[in-house]
N, C-alpha and C positions, 0 to 999 in steps of 0.2 A: 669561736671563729666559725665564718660558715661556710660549709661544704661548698668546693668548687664544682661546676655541672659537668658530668660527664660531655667529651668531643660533641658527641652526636645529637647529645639534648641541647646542647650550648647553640649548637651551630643550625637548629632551627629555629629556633628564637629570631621571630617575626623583628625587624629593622623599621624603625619608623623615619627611616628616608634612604634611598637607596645609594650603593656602592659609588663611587666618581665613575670607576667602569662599567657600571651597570646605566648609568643616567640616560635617561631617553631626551626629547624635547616633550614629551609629553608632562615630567618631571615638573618644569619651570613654570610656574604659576603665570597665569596672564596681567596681574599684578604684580609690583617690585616695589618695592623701598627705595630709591636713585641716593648715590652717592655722586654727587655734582662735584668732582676734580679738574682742574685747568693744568693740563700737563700731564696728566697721571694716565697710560696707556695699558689698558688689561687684553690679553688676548685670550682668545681656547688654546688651552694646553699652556699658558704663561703664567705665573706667580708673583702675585701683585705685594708686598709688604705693605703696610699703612699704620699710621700712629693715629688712634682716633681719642681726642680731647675736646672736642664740641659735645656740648651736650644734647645737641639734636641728635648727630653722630654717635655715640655713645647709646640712646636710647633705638637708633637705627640696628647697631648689633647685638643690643639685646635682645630686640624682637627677631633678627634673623637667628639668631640661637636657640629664641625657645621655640623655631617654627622650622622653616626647611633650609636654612642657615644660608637663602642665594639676598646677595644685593645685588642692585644695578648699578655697574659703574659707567658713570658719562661723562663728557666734558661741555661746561658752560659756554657759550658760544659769549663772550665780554665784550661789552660794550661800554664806549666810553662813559656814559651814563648810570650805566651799572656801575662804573667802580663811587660816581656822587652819591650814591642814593642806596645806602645800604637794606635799608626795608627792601630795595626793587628784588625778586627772583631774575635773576638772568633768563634769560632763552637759553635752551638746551640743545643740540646738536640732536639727529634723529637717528642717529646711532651709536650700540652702545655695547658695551659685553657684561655677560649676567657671572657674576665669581662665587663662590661658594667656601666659606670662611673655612676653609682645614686646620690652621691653624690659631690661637689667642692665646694672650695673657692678660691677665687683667690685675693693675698696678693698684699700688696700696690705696694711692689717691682718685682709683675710679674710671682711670683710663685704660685704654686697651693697646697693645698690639698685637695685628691681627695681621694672615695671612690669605688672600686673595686667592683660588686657585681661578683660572677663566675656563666658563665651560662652553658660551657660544654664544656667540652677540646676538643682540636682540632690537629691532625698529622701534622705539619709541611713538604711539600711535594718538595719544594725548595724556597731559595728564591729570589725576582724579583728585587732588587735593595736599592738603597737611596733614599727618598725624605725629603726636608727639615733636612736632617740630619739624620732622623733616617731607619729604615731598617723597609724593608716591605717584606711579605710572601705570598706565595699563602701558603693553608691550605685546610684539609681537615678534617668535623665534622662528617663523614657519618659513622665510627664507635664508636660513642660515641652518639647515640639516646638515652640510655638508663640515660644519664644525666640530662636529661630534666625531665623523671621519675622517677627518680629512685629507686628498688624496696627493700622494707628492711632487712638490714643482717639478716642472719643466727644464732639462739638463739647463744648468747656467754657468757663468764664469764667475766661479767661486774666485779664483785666484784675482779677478779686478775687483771685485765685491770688497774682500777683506785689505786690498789695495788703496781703495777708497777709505773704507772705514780709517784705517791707519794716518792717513793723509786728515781726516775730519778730525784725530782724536789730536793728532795734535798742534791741529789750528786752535783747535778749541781747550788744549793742555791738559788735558786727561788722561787718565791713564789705563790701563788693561790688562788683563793677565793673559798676554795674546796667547802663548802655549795652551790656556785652556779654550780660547776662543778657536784657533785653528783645529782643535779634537775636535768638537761640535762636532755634528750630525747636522746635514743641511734641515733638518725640518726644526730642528732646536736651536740651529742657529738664526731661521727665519721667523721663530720667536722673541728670544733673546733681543739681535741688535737695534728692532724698532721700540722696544722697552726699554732698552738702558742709554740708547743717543739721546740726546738735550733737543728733543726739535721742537721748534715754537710748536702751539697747540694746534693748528690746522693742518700743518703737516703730520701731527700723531694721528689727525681724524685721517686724514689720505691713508694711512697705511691702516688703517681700523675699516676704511671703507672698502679695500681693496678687496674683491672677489673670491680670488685663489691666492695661493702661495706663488705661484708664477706672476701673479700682478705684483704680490706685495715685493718680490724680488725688484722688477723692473719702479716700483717708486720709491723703494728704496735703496738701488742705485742712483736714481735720479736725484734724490736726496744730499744723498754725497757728494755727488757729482761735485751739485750748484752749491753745496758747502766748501766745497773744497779750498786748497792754499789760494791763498789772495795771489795775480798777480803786482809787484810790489812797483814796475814801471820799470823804464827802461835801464837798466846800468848807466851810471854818471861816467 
């Protein structure tokens, strides 16, 4: 058996990629690997789960494991045309958030599940090709510093917010563990509920595009809002 290192020798032992608390933008490579999801909303500081069985996908997380383990997650911008012509690449939407795999398994038959952590959206500036299948991007993190920080909303009205949300969830028949939802922490819960509501994909981009936490607040009330109960028409 062999010797375990002492604290102090163990614990200088050079990292060949740095802490989640330590991460700069300097970190995230000006290249990325794109994971192109329709629906799928990553944010900084949110935790994305993914089943990946594509074997372009598959060869996407192995190379982000044997390197600095960030994907870019985006959403395809669909077009009708896109759904005829499967060779076509879709267009990509020009914004994106970069996650960094904390978690995986990897199953008998090859697949993985893997855990998204989001560290900070990235401008997608064009992109550089195929490799192994999937599609790679240059990017650019340099206006979204504030991701890494980021500073907290603007007092809101919690009490309509979660008012809405309840009214959405069950036009839409869903369900929620609201006791856990009303503990939240405003800045976790303004994580949380644009990642786990059902919104068509350009409303996830709205809330992905949104500046501060005071915007993504105010679009996703709006959100709500205009989900909200059908009126059903006048009483017969």
């Amino acid at each position: 058996m062999a010797n375990s290192l002492p604290y102090n020798e163990a614990s200088d032992i050079a990292r060949t990629i740095p802490r989640l608390s330590d991460l700069t933008l300097a970190d995230i490579p000006a290249e990325l690997g794109l994971f192109p999801l329709s629906g799928a909303l990553l944010l900084p500081e949110g935790k994305l789960p993914l089943n990946v069985y594509e074997p372009r996908y598959i060869a996407l997380v192995e190379d982000a494991l044997a390197a600095h383990r960030f994907i870019g997650m985006i959403q395809p911008r669909w077009q009708e045309e896109d759904e005829e012509t499967q060779e076509a690449l879709p267009p990509l939407y020009k914004v994106g958030c970069v996650g960094r795999i904390t978690s995986f398994t990897e199953r008998r038959d090859g697949t993985y599940a893997i855990t998204l952590s989001g560290i900070a959206r990235f401008r997608l500036l064009r992109e550089t090709g195929l490799h192994r299948g999937y599609r790679l991007g240059r990017v650019d993190v340099s206006s979204f510093a504030n991701d890494l920080h980021e500073l907290p909303p603007s007092p809101f009205d919690r009490k309509k917010l979660l008012e809405a949300l309840r009214a959405y969830f069950k036009q839409k028949g869903l369900h929620a563990r609201w006791s856990v939802i009303e503990q939240m922490d405003d800045d976790v819960l303004l994580v949380t509920l644009p990642m786990i509501c059902p919104f068509p994909p350009a409303e996830k981009q709205a809330l992905l595009d949104a500046a501060t936490l005071t915007e993504r607040v105010r679009v996703l009330q709006m959100l709500l809002d205009l989900a909200g109960p059908q009126d059903d028409g006048p009483p017969s």
